[in-house]
MINU-274426 format. One record per residue (C-alpha): chain; residue number from 1; x, y, z. Coordinates in pm, 1 decimal, decimal comma, always signed. Each point is the difference from the previous one (the first is absolute). Example, Ala and Ser with C-alpha at 12.3 -4.5 7.8 and 13.67 -1.06 7.14 Angstrom:
<pts>
PT   chain   resi          u          v          w
PT       A      1    +1230,0     -450,0     +780,0
PT       A      2     +137,0     +344,0      -66,0
</pts>
This chain:
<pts>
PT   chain   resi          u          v          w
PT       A      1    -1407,3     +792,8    -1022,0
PT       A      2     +308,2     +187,5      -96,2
PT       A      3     +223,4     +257,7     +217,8
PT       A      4     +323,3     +143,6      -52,1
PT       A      5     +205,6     -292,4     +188,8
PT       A      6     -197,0     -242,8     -231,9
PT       A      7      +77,1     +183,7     -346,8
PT       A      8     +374,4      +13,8     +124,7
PT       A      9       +8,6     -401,2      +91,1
PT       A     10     -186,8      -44,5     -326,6
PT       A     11     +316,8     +174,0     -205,8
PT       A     12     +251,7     -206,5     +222,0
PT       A     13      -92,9     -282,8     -165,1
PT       A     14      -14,6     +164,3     -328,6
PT       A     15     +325,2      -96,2     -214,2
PT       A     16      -11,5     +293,8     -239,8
PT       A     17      -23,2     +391,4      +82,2
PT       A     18     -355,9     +112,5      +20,9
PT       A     19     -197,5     +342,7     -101,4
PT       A     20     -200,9      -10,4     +338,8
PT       A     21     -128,9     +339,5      +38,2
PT       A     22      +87,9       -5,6     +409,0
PT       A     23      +84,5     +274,0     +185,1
PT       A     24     +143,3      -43,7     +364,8
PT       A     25      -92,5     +300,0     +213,5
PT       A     26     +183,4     +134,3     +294,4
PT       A     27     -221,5     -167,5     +224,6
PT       A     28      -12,1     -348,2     -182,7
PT       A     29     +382,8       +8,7      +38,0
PT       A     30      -12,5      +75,4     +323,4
PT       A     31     -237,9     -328,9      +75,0
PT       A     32     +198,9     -251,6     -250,3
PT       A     33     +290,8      +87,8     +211,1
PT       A     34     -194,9      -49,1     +308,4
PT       A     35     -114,7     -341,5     -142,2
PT       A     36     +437,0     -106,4      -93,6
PT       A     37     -159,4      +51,1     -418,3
PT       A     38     +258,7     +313,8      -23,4
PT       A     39     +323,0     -124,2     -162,5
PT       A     40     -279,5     -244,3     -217,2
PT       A     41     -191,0     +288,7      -92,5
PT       A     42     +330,6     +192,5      -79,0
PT       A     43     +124,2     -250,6     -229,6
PT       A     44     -366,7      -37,2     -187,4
PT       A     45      -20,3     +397,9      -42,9
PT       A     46     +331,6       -5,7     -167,0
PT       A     47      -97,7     -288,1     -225,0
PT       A     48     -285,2      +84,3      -78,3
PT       A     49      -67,7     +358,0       +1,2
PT       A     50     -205,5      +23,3     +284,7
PT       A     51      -80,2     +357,0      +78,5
PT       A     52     +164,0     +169,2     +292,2
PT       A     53      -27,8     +315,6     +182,8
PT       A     54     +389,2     +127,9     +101,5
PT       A     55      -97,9      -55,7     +299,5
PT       A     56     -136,8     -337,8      -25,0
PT       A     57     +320,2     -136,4     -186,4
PT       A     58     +220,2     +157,8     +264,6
PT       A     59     -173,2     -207,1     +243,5
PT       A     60      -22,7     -333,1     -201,7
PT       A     61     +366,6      +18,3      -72,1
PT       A     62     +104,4      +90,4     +311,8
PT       A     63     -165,3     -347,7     +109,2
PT       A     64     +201,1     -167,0     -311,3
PT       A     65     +310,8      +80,0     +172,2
PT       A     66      -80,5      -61,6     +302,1
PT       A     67     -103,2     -395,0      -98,3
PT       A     68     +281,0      +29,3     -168,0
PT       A     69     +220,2      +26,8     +316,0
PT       A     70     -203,1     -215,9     +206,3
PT       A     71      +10,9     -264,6     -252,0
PT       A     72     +410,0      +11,9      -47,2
PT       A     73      +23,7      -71,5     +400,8
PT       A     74     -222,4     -265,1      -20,3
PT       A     75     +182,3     -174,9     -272,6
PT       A     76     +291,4       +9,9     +194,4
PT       A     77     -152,4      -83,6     +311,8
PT       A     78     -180,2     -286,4     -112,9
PT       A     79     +294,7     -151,8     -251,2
PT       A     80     +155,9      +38,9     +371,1
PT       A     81     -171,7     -196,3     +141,0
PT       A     82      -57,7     -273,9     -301,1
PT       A     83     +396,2      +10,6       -0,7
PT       A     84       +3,8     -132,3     +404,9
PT       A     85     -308,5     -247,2      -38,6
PT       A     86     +182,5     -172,4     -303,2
PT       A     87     +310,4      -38,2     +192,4
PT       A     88     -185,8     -171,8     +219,9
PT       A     89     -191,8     -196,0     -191,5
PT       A     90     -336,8     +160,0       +4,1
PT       A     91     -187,3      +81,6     -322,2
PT       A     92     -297,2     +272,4      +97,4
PT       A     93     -336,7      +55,2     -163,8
PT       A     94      -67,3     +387,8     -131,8
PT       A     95     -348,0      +96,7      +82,0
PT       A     96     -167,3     +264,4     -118,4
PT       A     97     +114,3     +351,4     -105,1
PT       A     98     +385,6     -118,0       +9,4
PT       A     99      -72,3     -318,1     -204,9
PT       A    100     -249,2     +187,0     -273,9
PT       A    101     +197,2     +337,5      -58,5
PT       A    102     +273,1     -130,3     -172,9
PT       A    103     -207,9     -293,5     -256,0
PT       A    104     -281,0     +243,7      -64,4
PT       A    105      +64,2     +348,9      +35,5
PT       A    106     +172,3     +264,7     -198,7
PT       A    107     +147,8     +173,7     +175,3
PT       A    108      +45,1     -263,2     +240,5
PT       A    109       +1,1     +275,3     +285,5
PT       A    110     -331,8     +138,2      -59,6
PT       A    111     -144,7     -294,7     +173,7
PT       A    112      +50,7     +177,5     +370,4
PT       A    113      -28,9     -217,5     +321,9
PT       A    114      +11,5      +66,7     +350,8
PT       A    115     +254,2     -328,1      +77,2
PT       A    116     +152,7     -303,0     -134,0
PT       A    117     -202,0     -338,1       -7,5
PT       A    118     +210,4     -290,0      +44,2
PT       A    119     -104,7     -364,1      +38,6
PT       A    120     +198,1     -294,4     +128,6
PT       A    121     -129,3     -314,3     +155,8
PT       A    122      -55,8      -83,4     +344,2
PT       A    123     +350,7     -143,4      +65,4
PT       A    124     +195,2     +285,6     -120,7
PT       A    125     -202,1     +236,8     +118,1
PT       A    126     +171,3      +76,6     +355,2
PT       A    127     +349,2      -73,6     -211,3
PT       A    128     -130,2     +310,2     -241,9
PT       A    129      -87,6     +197,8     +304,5
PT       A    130     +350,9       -9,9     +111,4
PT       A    131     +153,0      +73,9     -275,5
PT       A    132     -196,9     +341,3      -33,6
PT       A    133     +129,7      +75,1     +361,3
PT       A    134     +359,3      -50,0     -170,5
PT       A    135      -50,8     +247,2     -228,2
PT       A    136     -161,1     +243,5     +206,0
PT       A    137     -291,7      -10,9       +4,3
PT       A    138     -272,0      +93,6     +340,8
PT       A    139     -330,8      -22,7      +60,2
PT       A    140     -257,5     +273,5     -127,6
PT       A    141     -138,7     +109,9     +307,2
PT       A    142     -256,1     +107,8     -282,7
PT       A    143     -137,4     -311,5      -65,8
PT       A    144     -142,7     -161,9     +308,2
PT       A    145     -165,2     -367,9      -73,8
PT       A    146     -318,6      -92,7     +189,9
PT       A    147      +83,3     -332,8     +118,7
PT       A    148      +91,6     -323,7     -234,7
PT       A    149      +28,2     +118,5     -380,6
PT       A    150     +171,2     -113,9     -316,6
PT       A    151     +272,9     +192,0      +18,7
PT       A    152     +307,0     +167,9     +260,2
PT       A    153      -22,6     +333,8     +135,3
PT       A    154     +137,1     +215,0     -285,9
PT       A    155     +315,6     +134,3       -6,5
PT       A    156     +190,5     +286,5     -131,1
PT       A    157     +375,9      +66,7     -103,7
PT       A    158     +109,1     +304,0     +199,7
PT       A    159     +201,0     +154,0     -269,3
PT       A    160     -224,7      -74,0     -320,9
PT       A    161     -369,5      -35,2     +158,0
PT       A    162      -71,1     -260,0     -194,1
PT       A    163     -289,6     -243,7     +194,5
PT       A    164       -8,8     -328,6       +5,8
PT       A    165     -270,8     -224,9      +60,7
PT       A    166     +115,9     -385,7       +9,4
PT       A    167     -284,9     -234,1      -72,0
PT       A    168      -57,5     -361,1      +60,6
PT       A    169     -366,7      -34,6     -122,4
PT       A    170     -173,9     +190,2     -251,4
PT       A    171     -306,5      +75,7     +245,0
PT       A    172      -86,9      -38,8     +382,5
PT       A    173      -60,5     -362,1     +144,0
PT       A    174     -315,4     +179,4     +117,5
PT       A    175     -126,4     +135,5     -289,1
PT       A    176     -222,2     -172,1     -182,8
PT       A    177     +194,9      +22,4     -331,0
PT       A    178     +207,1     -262,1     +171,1
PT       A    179     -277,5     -228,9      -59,6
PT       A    180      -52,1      +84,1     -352,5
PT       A    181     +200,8     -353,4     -225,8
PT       A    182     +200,2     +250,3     -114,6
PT       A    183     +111,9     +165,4     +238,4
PT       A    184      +70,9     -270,6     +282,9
PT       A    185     +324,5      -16,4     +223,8
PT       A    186     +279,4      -92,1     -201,0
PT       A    187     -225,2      +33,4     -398,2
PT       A    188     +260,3     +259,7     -112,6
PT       A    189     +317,6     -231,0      +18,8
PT       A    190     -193,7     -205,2     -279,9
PT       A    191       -8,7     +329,2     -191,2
PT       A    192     +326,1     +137,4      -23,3
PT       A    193     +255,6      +64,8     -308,6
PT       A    194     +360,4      +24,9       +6,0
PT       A    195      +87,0     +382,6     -123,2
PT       A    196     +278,2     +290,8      +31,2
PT       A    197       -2,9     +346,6     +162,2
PT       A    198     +250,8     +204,7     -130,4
PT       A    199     +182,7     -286,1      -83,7
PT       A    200      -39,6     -197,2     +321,4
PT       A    201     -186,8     -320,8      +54,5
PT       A    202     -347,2      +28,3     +155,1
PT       A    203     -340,8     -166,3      -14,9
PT       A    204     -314,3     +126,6     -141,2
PT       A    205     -373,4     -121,9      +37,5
PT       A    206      -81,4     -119,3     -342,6
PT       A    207     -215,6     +243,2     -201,0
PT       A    208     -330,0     -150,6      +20,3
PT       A    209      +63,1      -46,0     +407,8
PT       A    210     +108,6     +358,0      +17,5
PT       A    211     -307,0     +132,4     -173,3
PT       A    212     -216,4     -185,6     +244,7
PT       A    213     +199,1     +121,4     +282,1
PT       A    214       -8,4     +374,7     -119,8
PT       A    215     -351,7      -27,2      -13,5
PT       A    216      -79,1     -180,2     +323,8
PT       A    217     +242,8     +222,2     +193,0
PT       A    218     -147,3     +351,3     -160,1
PT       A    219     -341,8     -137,7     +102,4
PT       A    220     +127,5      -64,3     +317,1
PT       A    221     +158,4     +262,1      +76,4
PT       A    222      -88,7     +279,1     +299,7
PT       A    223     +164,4     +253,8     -224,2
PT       A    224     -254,3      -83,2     -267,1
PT       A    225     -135,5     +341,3      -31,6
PT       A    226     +328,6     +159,1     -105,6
PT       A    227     +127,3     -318,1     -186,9
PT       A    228      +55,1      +77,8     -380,0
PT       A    229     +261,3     -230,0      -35,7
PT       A    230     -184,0     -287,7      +87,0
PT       A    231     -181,5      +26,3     -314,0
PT       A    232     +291,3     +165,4     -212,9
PT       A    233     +191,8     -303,7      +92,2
PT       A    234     -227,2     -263,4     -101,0
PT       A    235      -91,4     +191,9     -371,9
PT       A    236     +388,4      -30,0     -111,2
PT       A    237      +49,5     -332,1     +175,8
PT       A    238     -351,7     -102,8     -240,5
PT       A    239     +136,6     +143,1     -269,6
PT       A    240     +369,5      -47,1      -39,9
PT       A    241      +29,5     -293,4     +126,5
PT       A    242      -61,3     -252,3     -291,1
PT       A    243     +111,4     -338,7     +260,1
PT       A    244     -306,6      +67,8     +176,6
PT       A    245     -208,1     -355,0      +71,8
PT       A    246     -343,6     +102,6      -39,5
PT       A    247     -141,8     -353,0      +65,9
PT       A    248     +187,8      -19,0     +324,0
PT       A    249     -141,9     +358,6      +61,6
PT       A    250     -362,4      -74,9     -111,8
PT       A    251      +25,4     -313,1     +274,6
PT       A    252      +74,5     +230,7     +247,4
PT       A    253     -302,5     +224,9      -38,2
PT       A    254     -213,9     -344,6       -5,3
PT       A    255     +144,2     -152,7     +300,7
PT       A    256      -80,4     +304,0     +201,1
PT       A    257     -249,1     +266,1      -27,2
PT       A    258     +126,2     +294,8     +178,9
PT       A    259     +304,8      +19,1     -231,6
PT       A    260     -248,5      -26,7     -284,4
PT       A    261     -172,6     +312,4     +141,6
PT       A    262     +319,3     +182,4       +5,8
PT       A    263     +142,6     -135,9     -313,4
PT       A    264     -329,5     +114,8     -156,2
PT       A    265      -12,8     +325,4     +108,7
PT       A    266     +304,8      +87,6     -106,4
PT       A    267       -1,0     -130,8     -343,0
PT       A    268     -386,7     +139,5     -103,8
PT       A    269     +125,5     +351,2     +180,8
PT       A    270     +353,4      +25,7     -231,3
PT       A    271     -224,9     -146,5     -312,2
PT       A    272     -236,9     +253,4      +28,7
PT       A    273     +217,5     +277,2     +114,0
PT       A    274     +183,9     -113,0     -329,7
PT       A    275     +345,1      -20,0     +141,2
PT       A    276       +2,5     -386,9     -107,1
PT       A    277     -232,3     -263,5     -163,0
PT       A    278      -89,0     -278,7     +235,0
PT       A    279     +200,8     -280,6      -96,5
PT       A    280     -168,7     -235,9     -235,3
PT       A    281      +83,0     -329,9     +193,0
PT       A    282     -177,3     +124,0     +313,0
PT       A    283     -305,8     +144,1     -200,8
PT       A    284     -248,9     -310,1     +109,2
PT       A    285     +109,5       +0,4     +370,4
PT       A    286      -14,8     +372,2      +37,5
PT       A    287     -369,7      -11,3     -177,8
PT       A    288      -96,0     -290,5     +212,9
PT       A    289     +114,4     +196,4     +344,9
PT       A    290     -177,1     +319,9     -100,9
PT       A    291     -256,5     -147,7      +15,9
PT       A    292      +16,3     -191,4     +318,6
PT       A    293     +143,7     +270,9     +174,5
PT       A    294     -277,7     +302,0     -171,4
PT       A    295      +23,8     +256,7     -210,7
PT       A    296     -104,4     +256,4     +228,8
PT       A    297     +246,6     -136,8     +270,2
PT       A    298     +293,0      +91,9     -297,6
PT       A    299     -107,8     +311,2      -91,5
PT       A    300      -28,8     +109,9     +365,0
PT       A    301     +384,4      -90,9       +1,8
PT       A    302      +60,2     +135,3     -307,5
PT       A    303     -121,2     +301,0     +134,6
PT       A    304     +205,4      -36,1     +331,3
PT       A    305     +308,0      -37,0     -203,6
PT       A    306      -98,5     +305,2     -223,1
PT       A    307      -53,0     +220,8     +333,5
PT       A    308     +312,6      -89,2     +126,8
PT       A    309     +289,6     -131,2      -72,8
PT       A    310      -36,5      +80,9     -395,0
PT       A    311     -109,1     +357,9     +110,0
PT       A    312     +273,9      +50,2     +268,4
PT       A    313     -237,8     +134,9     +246,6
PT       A    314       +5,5      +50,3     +376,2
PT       A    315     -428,8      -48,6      -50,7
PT       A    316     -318,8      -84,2     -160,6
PT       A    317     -276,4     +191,6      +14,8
PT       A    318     +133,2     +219,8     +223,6
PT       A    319     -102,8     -317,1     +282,7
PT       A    320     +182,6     -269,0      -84,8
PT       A    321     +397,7      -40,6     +131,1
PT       A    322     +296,3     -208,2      -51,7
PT       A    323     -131,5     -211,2     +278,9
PT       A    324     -361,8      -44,6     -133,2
PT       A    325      +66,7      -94,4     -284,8
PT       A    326     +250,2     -270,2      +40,6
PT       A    327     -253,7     -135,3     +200,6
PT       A    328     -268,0      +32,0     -233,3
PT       A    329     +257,7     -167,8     -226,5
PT       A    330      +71,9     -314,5     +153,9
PT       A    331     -353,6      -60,1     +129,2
PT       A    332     -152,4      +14,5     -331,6
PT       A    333     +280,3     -245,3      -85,8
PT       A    334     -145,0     -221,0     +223,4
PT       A    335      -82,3     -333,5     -152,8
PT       A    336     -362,2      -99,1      +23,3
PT       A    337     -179,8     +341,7     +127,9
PT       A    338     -297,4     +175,3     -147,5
PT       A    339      +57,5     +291,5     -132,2
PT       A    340     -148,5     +193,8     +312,8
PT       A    341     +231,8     -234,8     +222,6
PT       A    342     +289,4     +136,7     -109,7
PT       A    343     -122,7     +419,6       -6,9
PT       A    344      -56,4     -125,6     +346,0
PT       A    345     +326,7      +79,7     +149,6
PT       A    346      +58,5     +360,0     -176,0
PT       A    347     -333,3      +72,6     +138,5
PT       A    348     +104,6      -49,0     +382,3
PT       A    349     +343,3     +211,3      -53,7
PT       A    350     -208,0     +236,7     -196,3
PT       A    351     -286,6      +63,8     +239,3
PT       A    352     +224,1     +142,2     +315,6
PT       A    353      +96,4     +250,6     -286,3
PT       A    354     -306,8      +98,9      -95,6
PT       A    355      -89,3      +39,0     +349,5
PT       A    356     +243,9     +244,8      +47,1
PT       A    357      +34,0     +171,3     -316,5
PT       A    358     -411,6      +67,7      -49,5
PT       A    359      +77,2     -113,2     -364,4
PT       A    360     -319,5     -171,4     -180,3
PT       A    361      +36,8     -360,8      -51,9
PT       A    362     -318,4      -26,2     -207,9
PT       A    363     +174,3     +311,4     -207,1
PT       A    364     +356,6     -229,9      +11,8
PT       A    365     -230,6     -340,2      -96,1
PT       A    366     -110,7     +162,9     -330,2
PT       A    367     +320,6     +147,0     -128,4
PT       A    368     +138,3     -374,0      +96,5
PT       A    369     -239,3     -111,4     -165,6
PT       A    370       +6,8     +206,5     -369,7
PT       A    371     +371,7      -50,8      +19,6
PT       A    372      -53,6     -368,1      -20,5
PT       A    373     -250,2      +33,1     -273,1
PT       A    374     +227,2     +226,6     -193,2
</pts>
C-alpha cells in the first residue's frame, strides 16, 4: 500500500535525514508537480538524497521557485488584508492551506493552494466583503457558485492573483455534514484560538477541531481524486501537534458515524502505508468502527486512495476516471450500506462506459477484485 507520494509524505514527517533508496523519474516529477507535491518533493530530494534525473530536478526546482513567488504575494496580500480587518475590528479565522503552511510545514511554501480561506462570522461577513473591494479585489469570473453555499464568490487581486475565498461556515447548510454535532451552524466559534500571522493577530481552529475539519472536508471534497493535501495535512497536524484533545476527538467519531468512516480510513491507510502510527488514544474507537463499518468496505477505499490520489493518476484500470471514482468514494462512505450498496453507484457511471468502450466488466470485476485481496 505504498507509492511514491506516500514514501515522500512518510519522510515529511521524518525529523532526521533518511537513506531512502528513492529515485524520482522524469515522469514522477512531472505528476508530483501536477498534483502541487513539486517544491515538497524538491525540498525532500535535497534533504534526503532522493535520486534525481537532471531533468527531474530541473523540473522540481523550477516548481520550488515558483511556490516560492506565489507564496511571497500571498503573504503580503493576506497580512493586507489582516492589516484592514484589524483596523476595523475584525479578527478572521485561517482555514486550510493558509492557516497549516506556516505551523507545519518546512518550507512553509511547499504547501501550494489554489486561494486563501478566510473565516469570519455572519455579522462581519458583508463588512469583510467590503473591505476586499477596498483593496481591490473582483470577482473570479472563474468560480461560479451554484446557488446558496458557505462561502462568497471568490475573488482575485488584479495585480498579485492571489484568490480569495471568504467563508462564513465551514460546510453547506445543505450538506449533510451540517448535521453532523460537530459540524453544526455556528460549532467552529466554540473552537477557535487566538494566534499570529506574520506577526498579526488572527484566529485559528484549535488543533483537535482542525484535524476533524481537514478530514471531513478532504472526504468531502469533489476534488477528492486529486487531493493529496487533504491527507498530508492531517499526518503533520496528528503529529506535530502535541495540544491535540483526543477525548474531544474520540467523541466526535462516537457521536457520528460518517466522520468515524472517514476518520478511520484515513488513519488505518497512513498506519499501514507507514507514514504515521495511528494515535494511541483513538486505538479502541478506530478498532470498534472497523468493524462496524467492514473490513472489506476499508480496503476497497484503501485501494481507491492508492489508485488515485496517492498514485497521481488521471485512471484506474484504464476504466475508472476522476469522476468515478469520487463517486465510488463517497458512496462507499455512506453510513449504513452493504457493501454491494455502495459499488452500486460506480456501477451505473461505469456501465455507459463499458457500453461504449466494449471493455470486459467480468475481466475489470476480477482485477478489482485481486487488487482488493492483495
Amino acid at each position: 500500500m505504498r507509492t511514491l507520494i506516500t514514501e515522500l509524505m512518510r519522510l515529511a514527517t521524518a525529523a532526521l535525514a533518511t537513506d531512502t533508496g528513492l529515485a524520482v523519474t522524469d515522469r514522477d516529477a512531472a505528476m508530483l508537480c501536477r498534483v502541487g507535491l513539486g517544491p515538497l518533493a524538491f525540498a525532500l530530494t535535497e534533504r534526503h538524497g532522493i535520486g534525481v534525473t537532471a531533468n527531474s530536478r530541473q523540473l522540481l526546482q523550477g516548481a520550488s521557485l515558483t511556490a516560492q513567488l506565489i507564496h511571497r504575494r500571498t503573504s503580503q496580500a493576506v497580512g493586507e488584508l489582516l492589516d484592514t480587518c484589524g483596523r476595523n475590528g475584525i479578527t478572521p479565522v485561517l482555514l486550510k492551506g493558509i492557516s497549516v503552511a506556516t505551523e507545519y510545514y518546512e518550507p512553509s511554501f511547499a504547501r501550494t493552494m489554489g486561494d486563501v480561506d478566510i473565516l469570519v462570522a455572519d455579522a462581519d461577513l458583508a463588512a469583510t466583503d467590503d473591505l476586499t473591494a477596498a483593496l481591490g479585489y473582483l470577482p473570479d469570473d472563474n468560480e461560479k457558485l451554484d446557488g446558496p453555499h458557505h462561502h462568497l464568490q471568490a475573488v482575485r487581486h488584479p495585480e498579485s492573483g492571489v484568490i480569495l475565498e471568504l467563508h462564513s461556515a465551514l460546510f453547506p447548510a445543505r450538506s449533510f455534514i451540517s448535521r453532523s454535532p460537530p459540524f453544526r451552524a455556528g460549532e467552529w466559534q466554540q473552537h477557535t484560538v487566538a494566534s499570529t500571522y506574520a506577526g498579526r493577530p488572527v484566529l485559528r481552529l484549535r488543533p483537535e477541531y482542525q484535524l476533524a475539519y481537514t478530514i471531513a472536508h478532504w472526504a468531502s471534497d469533489r476534488k477528492w481524486p486529486v487531493n493529496v493535501f487533504g491527507v498530508l495535512d492531517a499526518v503533520l497536524i496528528a503529529k506535530n501537534n502535541k495540544d491535540i484533545d483526543w477525548e474531544v476527538f474520540r467523541q466526535w467519531m462516537q457521536c457520528d458515524e460518517w466522520f468515524a468512516a472517514c476518520a478511520t480510513v484515513l488513519f488505518t491507510f497512513i498506519e499501514q502505508s507507514a507514514i504515521l502510527p495511528a494515535p494511541l488514544p483513538l486505538r479502541a474507537v478506530l478498532d470498534t468502527a472497523t468493524g462496524q463499518f467492514g473490513e472489506r468496505n476499508i480496503r476497497a477505499l484503501h485501494w481507491l486512495l492508492c489508485s488515485m490520489p496517492m498514485a497521481g493518476k488521471e485512471r484506474a484500470l484504464w476504466l475508472i476516471d476522476h469522476r468515478a471514482a469520487r463517486i465510488a468514494w463517497q458512496s462507499m462512505l455512506t453510513p449504513g450500506a452493504s457493501f454491494a450498496s455502495r459499488f452500486a453507484a460506480l456501477r451505473n457511471v461505469l456501465s455507459d462506459r463499458w457500453s461504449r468502450t466494449g471493455l470486459n466488466p467480468l475481466r475489470l470485476a476480477r482485477r478489482v477484485k485481486a487488487a482488493l485481496r492483495a
